[in-house]
C-alpha positions as a Markdown table, in Angstrom:
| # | Residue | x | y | z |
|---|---|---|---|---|
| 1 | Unk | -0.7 | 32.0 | 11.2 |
| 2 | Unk | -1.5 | 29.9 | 8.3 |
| 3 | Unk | 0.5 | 28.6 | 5.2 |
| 4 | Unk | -0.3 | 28.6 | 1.4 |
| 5 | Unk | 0.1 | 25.8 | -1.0 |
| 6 | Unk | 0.6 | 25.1 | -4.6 |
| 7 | Unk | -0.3 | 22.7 | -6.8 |
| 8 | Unk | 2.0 | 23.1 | -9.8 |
| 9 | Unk | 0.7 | 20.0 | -12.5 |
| 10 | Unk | 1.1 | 20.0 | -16.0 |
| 11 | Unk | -2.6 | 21.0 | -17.1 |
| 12 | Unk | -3.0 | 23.8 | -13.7 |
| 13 | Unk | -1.6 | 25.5 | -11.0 |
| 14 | Unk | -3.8 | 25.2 | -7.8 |
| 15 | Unk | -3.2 | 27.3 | -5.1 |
| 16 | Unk | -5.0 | 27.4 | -1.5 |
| 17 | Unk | -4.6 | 28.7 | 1.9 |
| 18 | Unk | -4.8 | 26.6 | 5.0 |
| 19 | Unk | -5.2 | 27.5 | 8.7 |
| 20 | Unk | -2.9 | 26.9 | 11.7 |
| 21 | Unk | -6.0 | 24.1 | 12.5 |
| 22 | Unk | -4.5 | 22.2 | 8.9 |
| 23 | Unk | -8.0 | 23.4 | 7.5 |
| 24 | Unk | -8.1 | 24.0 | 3.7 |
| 25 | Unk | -10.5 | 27.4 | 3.9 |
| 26 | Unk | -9.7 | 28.7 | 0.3 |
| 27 | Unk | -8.4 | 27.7 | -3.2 |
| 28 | Unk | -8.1 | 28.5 | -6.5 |
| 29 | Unk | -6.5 | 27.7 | -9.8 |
| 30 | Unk | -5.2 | 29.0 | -12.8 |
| 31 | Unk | -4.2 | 27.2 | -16.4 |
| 32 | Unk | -0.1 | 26.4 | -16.7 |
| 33 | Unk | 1.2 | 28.7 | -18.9 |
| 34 | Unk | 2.5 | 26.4 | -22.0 |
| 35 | Unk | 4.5 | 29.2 | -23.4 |
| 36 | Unk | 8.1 | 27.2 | -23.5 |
| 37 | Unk | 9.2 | 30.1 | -21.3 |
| 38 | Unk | 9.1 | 28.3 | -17.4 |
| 39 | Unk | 9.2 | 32.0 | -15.9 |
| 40 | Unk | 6.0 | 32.5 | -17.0 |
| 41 | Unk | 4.7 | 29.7 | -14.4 |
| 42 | Unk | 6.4 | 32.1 | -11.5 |
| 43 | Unk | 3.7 | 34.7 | -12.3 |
| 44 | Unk | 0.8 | 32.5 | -12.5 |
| 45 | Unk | 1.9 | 31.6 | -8.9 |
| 46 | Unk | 2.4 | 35.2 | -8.4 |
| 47 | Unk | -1.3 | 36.1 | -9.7 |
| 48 | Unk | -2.8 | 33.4 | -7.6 |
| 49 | Unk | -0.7 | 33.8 | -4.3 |
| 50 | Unk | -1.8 | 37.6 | -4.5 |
| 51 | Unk | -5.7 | 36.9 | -5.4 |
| 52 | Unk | -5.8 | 34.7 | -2.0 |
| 53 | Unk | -4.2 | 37.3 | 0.1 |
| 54 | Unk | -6.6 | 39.7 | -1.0 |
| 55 | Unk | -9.4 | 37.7 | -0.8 |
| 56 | Unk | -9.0 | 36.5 | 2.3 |
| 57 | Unk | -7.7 | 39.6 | 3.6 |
| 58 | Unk | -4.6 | 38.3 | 4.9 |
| 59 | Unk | -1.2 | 39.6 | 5.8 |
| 60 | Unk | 2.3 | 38.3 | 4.1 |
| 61 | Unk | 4.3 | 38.3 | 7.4 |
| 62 | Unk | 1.6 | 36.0 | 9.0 |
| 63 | Unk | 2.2 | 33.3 | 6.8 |
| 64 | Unk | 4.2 | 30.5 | 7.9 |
| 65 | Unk | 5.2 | 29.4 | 4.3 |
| 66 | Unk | 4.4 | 28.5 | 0.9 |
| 67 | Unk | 5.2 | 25.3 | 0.1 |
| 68 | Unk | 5.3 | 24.3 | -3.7 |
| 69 | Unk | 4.6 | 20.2 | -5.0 |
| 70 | Unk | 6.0 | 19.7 | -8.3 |
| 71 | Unk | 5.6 | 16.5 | -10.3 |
| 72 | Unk | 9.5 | 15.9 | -11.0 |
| 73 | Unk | 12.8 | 15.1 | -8.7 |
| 74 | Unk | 14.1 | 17.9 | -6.4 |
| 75 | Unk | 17.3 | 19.4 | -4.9 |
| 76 | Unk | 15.9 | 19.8 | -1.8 |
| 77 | Unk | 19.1 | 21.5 | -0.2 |
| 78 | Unk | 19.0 | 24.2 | -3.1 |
| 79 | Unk | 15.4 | 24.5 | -3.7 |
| 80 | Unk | 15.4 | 23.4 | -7.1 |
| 81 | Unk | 13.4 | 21.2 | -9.4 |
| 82 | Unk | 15.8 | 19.1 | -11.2 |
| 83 | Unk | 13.7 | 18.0 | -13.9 |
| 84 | Unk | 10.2 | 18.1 | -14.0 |
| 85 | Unk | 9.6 | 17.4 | -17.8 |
| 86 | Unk | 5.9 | 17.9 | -18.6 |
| 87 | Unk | 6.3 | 21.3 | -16.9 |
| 88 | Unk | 9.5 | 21.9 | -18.8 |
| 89 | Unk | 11.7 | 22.8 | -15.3 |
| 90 | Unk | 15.3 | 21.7 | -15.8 |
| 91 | Unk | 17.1 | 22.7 | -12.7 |
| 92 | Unk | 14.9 | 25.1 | -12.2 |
| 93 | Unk | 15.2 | 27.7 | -8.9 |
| 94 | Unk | 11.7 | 27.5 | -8.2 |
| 95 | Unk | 11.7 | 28.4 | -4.1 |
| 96 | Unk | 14.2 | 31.5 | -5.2 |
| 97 | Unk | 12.1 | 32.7 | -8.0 |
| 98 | Unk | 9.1 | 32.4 | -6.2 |
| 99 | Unk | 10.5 | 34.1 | -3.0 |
| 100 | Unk | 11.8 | 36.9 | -4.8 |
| 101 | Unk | 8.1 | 38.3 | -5.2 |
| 102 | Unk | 7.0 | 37.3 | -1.4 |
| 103 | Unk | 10.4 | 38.5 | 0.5 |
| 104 | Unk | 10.1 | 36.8 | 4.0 |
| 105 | Unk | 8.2 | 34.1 | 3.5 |
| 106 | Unk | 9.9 | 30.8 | 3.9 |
| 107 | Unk | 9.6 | 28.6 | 0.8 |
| 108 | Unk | 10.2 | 24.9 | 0.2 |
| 109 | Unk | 9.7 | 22.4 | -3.0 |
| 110 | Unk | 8.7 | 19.3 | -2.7 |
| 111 | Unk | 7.4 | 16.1 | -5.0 |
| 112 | Unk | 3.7 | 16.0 | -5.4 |
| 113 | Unk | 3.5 | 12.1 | -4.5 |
| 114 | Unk | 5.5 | 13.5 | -1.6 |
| 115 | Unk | 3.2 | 16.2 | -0.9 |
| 116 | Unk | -0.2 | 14.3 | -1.5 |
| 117 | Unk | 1.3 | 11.4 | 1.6 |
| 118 | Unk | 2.1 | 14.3 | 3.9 |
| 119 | Unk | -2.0 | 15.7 | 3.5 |
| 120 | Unk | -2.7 | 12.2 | 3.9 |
| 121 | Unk | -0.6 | 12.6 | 7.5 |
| 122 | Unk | -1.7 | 15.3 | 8.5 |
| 123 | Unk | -5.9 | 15.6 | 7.6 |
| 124 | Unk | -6.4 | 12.2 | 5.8 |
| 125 | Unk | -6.4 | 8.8 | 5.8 |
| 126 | Unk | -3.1 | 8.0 | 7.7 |
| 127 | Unk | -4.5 | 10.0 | 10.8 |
| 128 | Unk | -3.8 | 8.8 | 13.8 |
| 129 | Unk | -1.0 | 6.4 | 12.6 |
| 130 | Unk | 3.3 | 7.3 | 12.5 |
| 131 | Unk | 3.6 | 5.7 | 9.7 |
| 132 | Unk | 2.2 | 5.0 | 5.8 |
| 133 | Unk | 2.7 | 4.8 | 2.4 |
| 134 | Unk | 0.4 | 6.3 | 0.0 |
| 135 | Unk | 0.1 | 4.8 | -3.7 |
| 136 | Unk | -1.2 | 7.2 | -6.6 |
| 137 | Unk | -2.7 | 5.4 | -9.3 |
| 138 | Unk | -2.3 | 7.6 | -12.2 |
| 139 | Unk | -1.1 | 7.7 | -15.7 |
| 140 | Unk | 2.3 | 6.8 | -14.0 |
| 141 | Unk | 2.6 | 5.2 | -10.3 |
| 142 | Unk | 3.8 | 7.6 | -7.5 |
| 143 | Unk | 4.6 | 6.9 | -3.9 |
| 144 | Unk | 5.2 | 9.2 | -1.1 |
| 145 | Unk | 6.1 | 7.4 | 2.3 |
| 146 | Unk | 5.9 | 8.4 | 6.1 |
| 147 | Unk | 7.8 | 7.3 | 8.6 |
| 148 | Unk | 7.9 | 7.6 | 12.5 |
| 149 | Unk | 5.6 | 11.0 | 11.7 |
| 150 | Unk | 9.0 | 12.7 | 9.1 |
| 151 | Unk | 8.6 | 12.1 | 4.9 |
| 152 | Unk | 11.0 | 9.6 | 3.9 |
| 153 | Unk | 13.0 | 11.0 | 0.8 |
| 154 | Unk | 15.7 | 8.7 | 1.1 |
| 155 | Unk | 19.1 | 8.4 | 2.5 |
| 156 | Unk | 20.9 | 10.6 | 0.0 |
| 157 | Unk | 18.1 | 12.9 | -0.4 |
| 158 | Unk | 17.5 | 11.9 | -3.9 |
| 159 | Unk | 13.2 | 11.1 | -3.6 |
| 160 | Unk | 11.1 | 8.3 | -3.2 |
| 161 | Unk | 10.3 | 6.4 | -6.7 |
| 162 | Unk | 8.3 | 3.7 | -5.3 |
| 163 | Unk | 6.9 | 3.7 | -9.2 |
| 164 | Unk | 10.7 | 2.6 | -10.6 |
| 165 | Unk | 11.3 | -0.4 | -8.6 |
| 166 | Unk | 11.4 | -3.6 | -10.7 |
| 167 | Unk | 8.3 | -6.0 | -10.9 |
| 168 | Unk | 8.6 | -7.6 | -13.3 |
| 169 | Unk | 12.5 | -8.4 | -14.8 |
| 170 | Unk | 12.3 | -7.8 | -18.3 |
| 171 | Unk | 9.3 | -6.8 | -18.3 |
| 172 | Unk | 7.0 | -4.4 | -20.3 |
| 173 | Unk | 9.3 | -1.4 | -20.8 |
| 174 | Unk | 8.9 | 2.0 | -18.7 |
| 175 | Unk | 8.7 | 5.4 | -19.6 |
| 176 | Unk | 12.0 | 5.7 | -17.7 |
| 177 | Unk | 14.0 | 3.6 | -19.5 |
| 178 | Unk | 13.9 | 0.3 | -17.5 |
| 179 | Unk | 11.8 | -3.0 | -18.3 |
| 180 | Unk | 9.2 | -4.4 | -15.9 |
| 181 | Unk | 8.9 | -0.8 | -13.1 |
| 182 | Unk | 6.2 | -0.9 | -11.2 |
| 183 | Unk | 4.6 | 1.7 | -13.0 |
| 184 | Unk | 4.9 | -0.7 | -16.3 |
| 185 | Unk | 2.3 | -3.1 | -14.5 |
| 186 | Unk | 0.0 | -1.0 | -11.8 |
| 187 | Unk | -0.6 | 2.8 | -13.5 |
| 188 | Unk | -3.9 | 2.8 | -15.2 |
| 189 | Unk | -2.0 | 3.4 | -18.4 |
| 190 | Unk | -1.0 | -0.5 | -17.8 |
| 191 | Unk | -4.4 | -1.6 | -17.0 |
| 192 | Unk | -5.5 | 0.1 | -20.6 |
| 193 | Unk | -2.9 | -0.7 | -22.3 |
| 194 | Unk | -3.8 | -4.8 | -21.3 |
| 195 | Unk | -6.9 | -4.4 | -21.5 |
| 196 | Unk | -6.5 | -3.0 | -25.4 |
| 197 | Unk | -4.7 | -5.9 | -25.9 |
| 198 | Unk | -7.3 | -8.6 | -24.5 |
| 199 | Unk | -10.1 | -6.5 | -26.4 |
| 200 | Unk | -8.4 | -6.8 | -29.9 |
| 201 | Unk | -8.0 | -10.6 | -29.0 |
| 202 | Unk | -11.4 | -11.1 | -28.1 |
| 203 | Unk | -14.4 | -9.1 | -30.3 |
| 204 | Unk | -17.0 | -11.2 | -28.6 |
| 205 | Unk | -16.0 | -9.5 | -25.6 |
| 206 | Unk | -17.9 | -7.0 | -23.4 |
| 207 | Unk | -15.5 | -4.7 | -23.4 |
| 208 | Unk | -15.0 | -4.3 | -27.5 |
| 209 | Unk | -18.6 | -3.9 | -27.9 |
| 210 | Unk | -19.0 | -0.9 | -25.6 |
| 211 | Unk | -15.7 | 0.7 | -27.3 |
| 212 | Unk | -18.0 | 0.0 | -30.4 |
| 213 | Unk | -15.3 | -2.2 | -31.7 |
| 214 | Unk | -12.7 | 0.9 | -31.3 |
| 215 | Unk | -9.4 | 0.0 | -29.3 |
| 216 | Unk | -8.5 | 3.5 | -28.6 |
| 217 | Unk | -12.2 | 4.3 | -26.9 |
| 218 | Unk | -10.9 | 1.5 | -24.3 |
| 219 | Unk | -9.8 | 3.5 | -20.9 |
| 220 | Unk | -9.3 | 2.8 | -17.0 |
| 221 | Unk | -12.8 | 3.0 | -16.1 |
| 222 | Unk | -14.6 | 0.8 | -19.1 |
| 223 | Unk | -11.7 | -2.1 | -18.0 |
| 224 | Unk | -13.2 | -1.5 | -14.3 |
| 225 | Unk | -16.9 | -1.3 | -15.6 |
| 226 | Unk | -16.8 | -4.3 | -17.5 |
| 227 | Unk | -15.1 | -6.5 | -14.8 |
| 228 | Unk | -17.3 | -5.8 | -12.4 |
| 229 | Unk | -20.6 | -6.4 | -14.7 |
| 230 | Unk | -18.7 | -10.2 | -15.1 |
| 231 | Unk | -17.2 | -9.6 | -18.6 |
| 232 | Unk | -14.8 | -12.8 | -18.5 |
| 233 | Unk | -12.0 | -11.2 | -20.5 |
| 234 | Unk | -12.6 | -7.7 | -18.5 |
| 235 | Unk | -12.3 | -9.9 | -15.1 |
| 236 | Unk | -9.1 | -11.7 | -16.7 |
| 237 | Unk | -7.6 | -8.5 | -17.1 |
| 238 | Unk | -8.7 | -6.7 | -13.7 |
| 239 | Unk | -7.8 | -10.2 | -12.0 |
| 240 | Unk | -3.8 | -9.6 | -13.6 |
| 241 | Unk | -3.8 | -5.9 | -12.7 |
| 242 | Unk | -5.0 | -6.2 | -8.5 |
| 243 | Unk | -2.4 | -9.4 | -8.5 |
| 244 | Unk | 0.1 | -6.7 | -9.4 |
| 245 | Unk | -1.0 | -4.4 | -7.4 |
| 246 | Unk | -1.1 | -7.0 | -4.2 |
| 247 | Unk | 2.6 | -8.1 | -5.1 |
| 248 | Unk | 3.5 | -4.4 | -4.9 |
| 249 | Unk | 1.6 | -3.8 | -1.5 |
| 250 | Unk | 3.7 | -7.1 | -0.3 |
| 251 | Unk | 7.2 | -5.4 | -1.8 |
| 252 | Unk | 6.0 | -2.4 | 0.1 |
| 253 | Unk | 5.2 | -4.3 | 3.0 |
| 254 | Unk | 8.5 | -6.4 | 3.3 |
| 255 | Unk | 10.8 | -3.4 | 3.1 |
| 256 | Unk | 8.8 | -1.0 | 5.4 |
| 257 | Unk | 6.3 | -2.7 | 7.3 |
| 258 | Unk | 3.9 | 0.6 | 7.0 |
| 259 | Unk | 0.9 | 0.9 | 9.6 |
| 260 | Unk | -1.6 | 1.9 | 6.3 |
| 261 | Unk | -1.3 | 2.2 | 2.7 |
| 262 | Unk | -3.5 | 4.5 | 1.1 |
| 263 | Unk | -4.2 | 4.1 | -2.7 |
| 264 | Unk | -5.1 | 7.7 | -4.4 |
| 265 | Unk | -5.8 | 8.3 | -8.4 |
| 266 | Unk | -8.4 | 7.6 | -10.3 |
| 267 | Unk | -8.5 | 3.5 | -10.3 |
| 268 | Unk | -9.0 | 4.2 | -6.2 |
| 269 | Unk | -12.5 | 5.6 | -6.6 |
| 270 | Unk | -13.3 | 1.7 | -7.4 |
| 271 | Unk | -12.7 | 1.2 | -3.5 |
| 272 | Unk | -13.8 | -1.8 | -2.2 |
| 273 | Unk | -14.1 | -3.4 | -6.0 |
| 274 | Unk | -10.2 | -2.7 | -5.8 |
| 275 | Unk | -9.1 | -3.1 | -2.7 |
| 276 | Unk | -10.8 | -6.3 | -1.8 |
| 277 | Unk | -8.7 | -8.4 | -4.3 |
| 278 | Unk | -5.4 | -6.4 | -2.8 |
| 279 | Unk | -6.4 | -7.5 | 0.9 |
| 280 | Unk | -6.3 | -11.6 | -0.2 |
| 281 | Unk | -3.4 | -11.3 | -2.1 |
| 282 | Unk | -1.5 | -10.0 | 0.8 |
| 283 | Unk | -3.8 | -12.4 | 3.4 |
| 284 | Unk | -2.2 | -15.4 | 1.4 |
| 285 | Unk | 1.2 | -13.4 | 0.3 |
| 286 | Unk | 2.4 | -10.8 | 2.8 |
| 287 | Unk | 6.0 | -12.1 | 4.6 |
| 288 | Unk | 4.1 | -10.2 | 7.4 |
| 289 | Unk | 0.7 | -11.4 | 8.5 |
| 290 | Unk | 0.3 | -8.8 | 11.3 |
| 291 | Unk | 0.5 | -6.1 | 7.8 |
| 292 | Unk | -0.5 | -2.7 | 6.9 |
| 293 | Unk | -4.3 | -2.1 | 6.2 |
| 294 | Unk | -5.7 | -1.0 | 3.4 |
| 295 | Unk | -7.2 | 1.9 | 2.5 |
| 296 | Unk | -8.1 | 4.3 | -0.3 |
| 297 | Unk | -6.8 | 8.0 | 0.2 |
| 298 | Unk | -8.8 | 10.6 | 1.5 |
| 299 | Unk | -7.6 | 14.1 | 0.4 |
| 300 | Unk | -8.0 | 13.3 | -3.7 |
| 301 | Unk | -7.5 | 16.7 | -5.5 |
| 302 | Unk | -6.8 | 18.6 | -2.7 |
| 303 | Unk | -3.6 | 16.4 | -1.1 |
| 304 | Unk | -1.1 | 18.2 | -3.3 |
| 305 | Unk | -2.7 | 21.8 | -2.3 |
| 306 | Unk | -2.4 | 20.5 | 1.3 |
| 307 | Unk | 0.6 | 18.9 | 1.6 |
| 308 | Unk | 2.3 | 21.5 | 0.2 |
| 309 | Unk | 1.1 | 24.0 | 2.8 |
| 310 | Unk | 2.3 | 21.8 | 5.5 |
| 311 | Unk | 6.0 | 21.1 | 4.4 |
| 312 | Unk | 6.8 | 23.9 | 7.4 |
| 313 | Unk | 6.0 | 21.3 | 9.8 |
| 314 | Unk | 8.9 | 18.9 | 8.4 |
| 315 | Unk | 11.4 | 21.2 | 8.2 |
């Protein structure tokens, strides 16, 4: 047996096949078709899933699923996606569209956050553990959360959106709607967008001389550079950002009590430059001092891929 997953994101579709031993032993990808016609995302699956079986010489009937992860909020009873708006999906049948090409093969949805925690489960960083909560670092903030070994997607079945709990109260406004989300304070869009802020402040700074004195050259990574290379207004700025970041592990810690919390996205491949500030604020902050450790996530581009493929095993 083995199971095939998709990635479905808003600049690919990645697809792969992994073995009964949870082993990823073959991928491949293919551009999202922009087209404003959704459908034509169903045959870009259908090329893929049909360039794997070929390749690998493999059977329909032997495969235990395919599993779908899909940036947006899901009807998980009906198999749709209810909105997932950079791919355009408004209650969108994606398990019946996609099963009508690969009749008698199971087929589930599920978010990607989602998705990424159960690879994480399964053949990463929360191995060995029942429960965790992974933290992707990304242009937005998502969150997907084990517990007792079964993906929590809440009580009414309506997700996980660690990213849209409140902060801050009034705070910097959210791409959902809200003021002060998570996401406003802890995505890397925050730590540019503060970091833009403090540079155009500060032109004797580190960090507006490498932008060469332009704000918009000013990402994630030259915030991170900077601080670490003892910039005082970089280190200002990266200081704010893991504070916010260690108050959110301590929310997460207070209403879960997680074994591990794994912190994926880009910001994460800083490791111990990030982490390290996360761990004191929590040493001098968490309610609970016996708390979750720290980690950064292990599966990176290949958690959605993954995860997908194992949603048969939480079914």
């Amino acid at each position: 047996m083995y199971s095939i997953g998709i990635d479905i994101g808003g600049s690919k579709i990645a697809a792969g096949v992994v073995s009964e031993e949870q082993k990823l032993v073959s991928k491949k990808s293919l551009p999202f078709p922009h087209t404003g016609n959704p459908l034509d995302s169903i045959r870009t699956i259908q090329t893929l899933i049909d360039g794997l079986l070929s390749e690998n010489r493999l059977k329909l009937e032997d495969a235990a699923c395919i599993g779908l992860a899909v940036p947006g909020s899901i009807d998980y009873d009906r198999g749709v996606v209810i909105n997932a708006y950079n791919l355009d999906y408004h209650d969108f049948p994606l398990c019946k569209l996609v099963g009508e090409h690969f009749p008698g093969v199971t087929v589930y949805v599920e978010n990607d956050a989602n998705a990424a925690a159960l690879a994480e489960y399964y053949c990463g960083a929360f191995r060995g553990y029942s429960s965790g909560l992974l933290i992707t670092i990304g242009t937005g903030i998502g969150g997907g959360l084990v517990m007792d070994g079964k993906l929590f997607i809440g009580g009414k079945k309506n997700g996980f959106e660690f990213g849209h709990a409140v902060l801050v109260f009034g705070g910097e406004p959210c791409t959902c709607g809200q003021r002060g989300c998570i996401e406003s304070y802890c995505s890397a869009a925050a730590l540019v967008r503060e970091g833009r802020k403090a540079a155009s402040a500060h032109h004797e700074s580190a960090m507006y001389k490498r932008a060469q004195g332009e704000l918009t050259r000013i990402n994630a990574k030259l915030v991170m550079d900077c601080a670490r290379e003892g910039d005082e207004v970089a280190s200002a700025i990266y200081k704010q950002y893991t504070d916010y970041l260690g108050a959110t592990a301590c929310t997460a810690i207070a209403l879960f009590d997680p074994e591990i919390i794994a912190f994926g996205g880009g910001v994460s491949n800083d490791g111990e430059f990030l982490l390290s500030p996360i761990r004191e604020y929590a040493r001098q902050y968490a309610f609970f001092k016996n708390h979750a450790k720290f980690v950064t996530a292990e599966m990176k581009n290949d958690a959605g891929i993954v995860g997908a493929a194992m949603l048969h095993l939480q079914r």
